[in-house]
C-alpha positions, 0 to 999 in steps of 0.5 A: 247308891244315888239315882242318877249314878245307878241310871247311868251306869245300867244305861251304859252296861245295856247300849254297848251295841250302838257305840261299838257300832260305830268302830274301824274295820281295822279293830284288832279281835277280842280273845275267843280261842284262849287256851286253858287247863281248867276246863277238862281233865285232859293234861292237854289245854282246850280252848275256851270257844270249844267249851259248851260252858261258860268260861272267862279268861282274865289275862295279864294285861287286863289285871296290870291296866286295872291296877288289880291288888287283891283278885277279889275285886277283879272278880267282880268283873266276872258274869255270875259273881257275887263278892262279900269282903269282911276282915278275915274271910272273903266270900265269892259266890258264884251264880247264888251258891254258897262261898265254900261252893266254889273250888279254887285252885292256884297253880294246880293247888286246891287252896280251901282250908281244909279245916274251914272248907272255904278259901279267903279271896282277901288272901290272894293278892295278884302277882305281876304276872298272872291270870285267872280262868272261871269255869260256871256251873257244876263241875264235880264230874271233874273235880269232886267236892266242893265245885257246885258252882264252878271253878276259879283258877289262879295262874301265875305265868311261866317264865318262858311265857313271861321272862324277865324282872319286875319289881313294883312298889306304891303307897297311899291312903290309909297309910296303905303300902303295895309290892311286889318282886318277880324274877323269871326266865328260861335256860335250855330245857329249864324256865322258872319264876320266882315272885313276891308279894305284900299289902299292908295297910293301916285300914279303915273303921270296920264298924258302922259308926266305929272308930277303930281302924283295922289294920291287916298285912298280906303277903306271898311267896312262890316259885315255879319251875318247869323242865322238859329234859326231852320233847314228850317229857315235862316236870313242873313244880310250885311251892307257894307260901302265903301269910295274913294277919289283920285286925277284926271286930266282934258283935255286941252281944249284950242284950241291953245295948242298942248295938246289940247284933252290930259290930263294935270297935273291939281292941285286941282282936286280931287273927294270924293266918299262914298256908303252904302250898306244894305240888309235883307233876310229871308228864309224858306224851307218847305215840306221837303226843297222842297218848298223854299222862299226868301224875301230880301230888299236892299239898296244902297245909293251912294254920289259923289263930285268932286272938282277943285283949286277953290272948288267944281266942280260937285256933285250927289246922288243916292238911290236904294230901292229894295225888292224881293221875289223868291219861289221855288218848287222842285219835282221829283225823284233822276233821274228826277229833277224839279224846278220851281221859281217865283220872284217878284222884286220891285224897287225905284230909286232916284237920285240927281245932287248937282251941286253947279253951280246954272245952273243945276236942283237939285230937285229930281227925282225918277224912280219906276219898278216892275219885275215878273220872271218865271223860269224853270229848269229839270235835268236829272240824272247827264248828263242833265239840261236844264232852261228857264226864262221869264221875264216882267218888268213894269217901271215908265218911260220906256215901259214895257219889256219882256225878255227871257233866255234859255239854256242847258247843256249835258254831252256826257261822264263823260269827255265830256260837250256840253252847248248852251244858248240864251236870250235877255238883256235891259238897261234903261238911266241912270239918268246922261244920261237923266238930267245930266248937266255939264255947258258947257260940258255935257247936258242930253237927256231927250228922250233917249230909252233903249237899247236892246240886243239879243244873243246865245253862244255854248260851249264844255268842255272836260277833259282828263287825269282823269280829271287833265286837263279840257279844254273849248271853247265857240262861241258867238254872240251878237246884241245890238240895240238903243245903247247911245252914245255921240253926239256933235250937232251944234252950240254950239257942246256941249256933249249929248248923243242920242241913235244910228239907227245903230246895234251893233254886237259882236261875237267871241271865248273864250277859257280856259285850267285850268291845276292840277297835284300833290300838287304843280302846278296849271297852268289857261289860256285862249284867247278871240277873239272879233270881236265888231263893230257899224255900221261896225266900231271898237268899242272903248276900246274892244281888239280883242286880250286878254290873261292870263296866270297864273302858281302857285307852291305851296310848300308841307306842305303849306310852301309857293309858287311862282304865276306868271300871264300873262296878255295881251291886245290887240290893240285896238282904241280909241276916242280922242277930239283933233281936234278943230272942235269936230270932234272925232279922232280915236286913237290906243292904243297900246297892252300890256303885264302886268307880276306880281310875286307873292311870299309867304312863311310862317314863322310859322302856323299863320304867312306868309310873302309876296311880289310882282312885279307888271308890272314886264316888266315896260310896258308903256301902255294906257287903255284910250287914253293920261291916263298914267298907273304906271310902275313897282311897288313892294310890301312886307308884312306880314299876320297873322292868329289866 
């Protein structure tokens, strides 16, 4: 990245202040109340500023003016995240943890592949109506494995929330197309959402120095439903159907050649990924409301294929079956709040490698767990609420685990926030880490542990002028012990992973500045600072350094605006397999500074049209060591509403 870029933009990101100081008295207020359901176990929502965590809403509108495609991106937008986007799996690391760190859930869903543990962000491509919540730090109090650092929920809103039809279609560089079909609405005691969505594109080299355009197709299903056949009574249910299918490069693995360990054009390499995703869930209120109870089940069931010029390569399939009841009672009065939840979560996970080789096992295995969660919460008129979760988890395979959470949150003035939280995270092998077998490549270890995490956060929000600016910091630290990383043991030197003796430590600062004043500007930032070391080394693809910026003008009466959005990545190091001895090499991979514009201006009521420069700068850049990124890129198309 060019000096005078990076100076520039980091000279942005730290004088927020001294522009909006300069804003009306007649600002509208930034968000601060925002209800969400990712933040407690409770079937009622809570609201952000009642959190002593820390958490980021990003709604509907902001997804629309940044012209999000693919969520991966927007997520750049979030303090703590770290994206790494290759062919095939995109990585989101939240404050220094590792991607299958994160749990991810849509619509209520875990998402991860069961087989795999991990999800793929290059997946999930956003619907027209739509939000994400991001919950940092441990919250395997709540939800069990897999959350070490933090939680990012998809939601796609109902259609009470967002009735109507939307059909969206756009086309550009590198032959890429974008659509997307939503049809919602709300009749009696009943509303739905139907939507679509699709991404194809011809790509871009996916090598450095390569000449080979890897083309990739993405697409969703889904519909939600809701019914509330009378006032305490609810019944939800979603069905989601998701595709991908994409081309991909292999590294050179010839000892002689001078690209030995990078990536290579290699034709016929391609993948085949589908996934459907159910749930169910009834809830019922009594005593008033006071009393409240959930009962869901879910299912993911998730199947991958990979192929090379000779046919297939690789394949697995994965299963996860999951019921959950929570209950909550609420009592008190309006000064003094109470609410105690229990939950019980019930889970089976089933997985299977296809591997057509004839060397590896294809049986299949299956991992049964149960959790019992205890929650408390207590809000003190409108200045305080502090929470505590208690959790235990008995699994088939692993020890069983306990782990905690507590945090609070005070405001000091109606301006003012103070919050603080601490807990402690674990996250099981997954199946590929324990059985997986690549002839030759890859062999599972069979004794890994689970990984353990322990850490607190302390933060502060104030707003100043009435509120038209909100500014925000948070200090946190993190400890990760047992964590699985892979090994090249002698004579053969084939990969396996083994859990480290070492501990893994992550601190650092996250800051925000949300900015609104009159109608027409809207102005998001923030910085993350992270310090992650293994054993006193640098951690692999975790930036010290990232930034956003995002600057929105909205013209009156809706008729259309400009966003623009900043997005830095700091130097960070890789590992590359280029000595012939298999011994790892640490690389660097160099900052960046990615810069979209974003345009829209609507020709009527119903109809708008749109374009967008991505990469505006024509960076060339590597979240992966030797992966090639595309270039500039851009985009026009039209949306209609009815």
């Amino acid at each position: 990245m060019k000096p005078v870029y990076r100076s520039i933009f980091l000279a942005a990101i730290c004088l927020p202040s001294a522009a909006f100081a300069q804003s009306a008295t007649e600002a509208d207020d930034p968000p601060r109340d925002v209800l969400i359901v990712t933040g407690t176990r409770s079937p009622e929502p809570i609201a952000t500023d009642r959190i002593g965590g820390s958490v980021t809403v990003i709604g509907d509108e902001m997804l629309n003016h940044r012209q999000v495609r693919t969520i991966s991106d927007v997520l750049r937008d979030v303090p703590g995240i770290a994206v790494s986007r290759v062919p095939g799996q995109t990585q989101v690391r939240i404050r220094g943890a590792e991607g299958n760190h994160t749990l991810v859930l849509v619509d209520g869903i875990e998402v991860s592949d069961p087989f795999a543990g991990e999800f793929d962000f290059g997946t999930l491509i956003a619907d027209e109506a739509a939000r994400v919540e991001v919950l940092r730090g441990q919250q395997s109090a709540l939800y069990g494995s897999d959350a070490i650092g933090g939680v990012i929920h998809y939601r796609t809103l109902s259609g009470r929330d967002a009735p109507g039809t939307t059909v969206r279609i756009e086309a550009g560089s590198f032959r890429t197309v974008n659509a997307a079909a939503r049809l919602a609405g709300a009749a009696g005691a009943l509303d739905y959402a139907l939507s679509a969505t699709l991404n194809s594109t011809d790509g871009t080299p996916g090598a450095r120095g390569g000449t080979r355009d890897l083309s990739s197709d993405t697409g969703s299903l889904s519909a939600k439903a809701n019914w509330l056949p009378s006032a305490n009574t609810r019944l939800t249910a979603v069905v989601r159907y998701a595709s991908a299918e994409g081309e991909f490069n292999d590294s050179d693995n010839d000892p002689a050649s001078p690209t030995f360990g990078f990536q290579i054009d290699t034709p016929g390499n391609r993948f085949e990924n589908e996934a459907i995703y159910a749930l169910l869930r009834g809830e019922l209120g009594l005593l008033d409301g006071r009393w409240t109870h959930a009962l869901s089940g879910q299912i993911a069931d998730t199947r991958r294929d990979g192929f090379n010029a000779a046919g297939r390569s690789f394949g697995s399939e994965g299963q996860r079956l999951k019921t959950s009841y929570e209950s909550t009672l609420r009592f008190g009065d309006d000064r003094l709040q109470h609410r105690a939840t229990v939950a019980v979560d019930i889970e089976r996970e089933r997985f299977r490698n296809t591997d057509p080789s004839g060397f590896a096992f294809t049986g299949l295995r299956q991992i049964d767990s149960a959790g019992l969660v205890g929650q408390y919460e207590l809000f003190i008129a409108d200045a305080v609420s502090v929470g505590a979760s208690l959790r235990r988890d008995w699994n088939g395979r692993f020890a069983d685990t306990t782990t905690y959470r507590v945090q609070g949150s005070y405001r000091v003035t109606p301006a003012t926030r103070l919050r603080a939280a601490a807990g402690s995270g674990v996250k099981n092998p997954s199946f590929y880490e324990m059985f997986g077998f690549v002839d030759g490549r890859f062999i599972g270890n069979v004794d890994l542990e689970p990984e353990r995490s322990g850490g607190w956060e302390i933060g502060i929000e104030q707003g100043l002028f009435g509120d038209s600016l909100l500014l925000g910091a948070t200090y946190f630290e993190n400890e990760l012990t047992g964590e699985i990383f892979t090994t090249f043991p002698p004579p053969d030197f084939i990969a396996s992973p083994a859990n480290r003796d070492t501990i893994s430590t992550q601190r650092g600062v996250e800051v925000f500045a949300t900015a609104q004043f009159g109608e027409a500007w809207r102005v998001d930032g923030m910085y993350t600072y992270l310090h992650a070391r293994e054993n006193g080394v640098e951690e692999v693809r975790r930036p010290a350094h990232t930034a956003s910026l995002a600057v929105d003008w909205q013209a009156s009466g809706d008729r259309g605006g400009v966003t623009i959005v900043a997005r830095y990545n700091g130097d960070a190091v890789d590992v590359a397999f280029i000595d012939p001895s298999f011994v790892p090499v640490r690389v660097a991979l160099d900052d960046y500074l990615l810069l979209s514009v974003n345009m829209r201006y609507a020709l009527s009521e119903s109809v708008e049209l749109f374009g967008r420069i991505e990469n505006a700068l024509d960076e060339e850049y590597e979240d992966v060591f030797s992966f090639a990124t595309p270039g500039r890129s851009a985009v026009i198309g039209a949306r209609a509403r009815f």
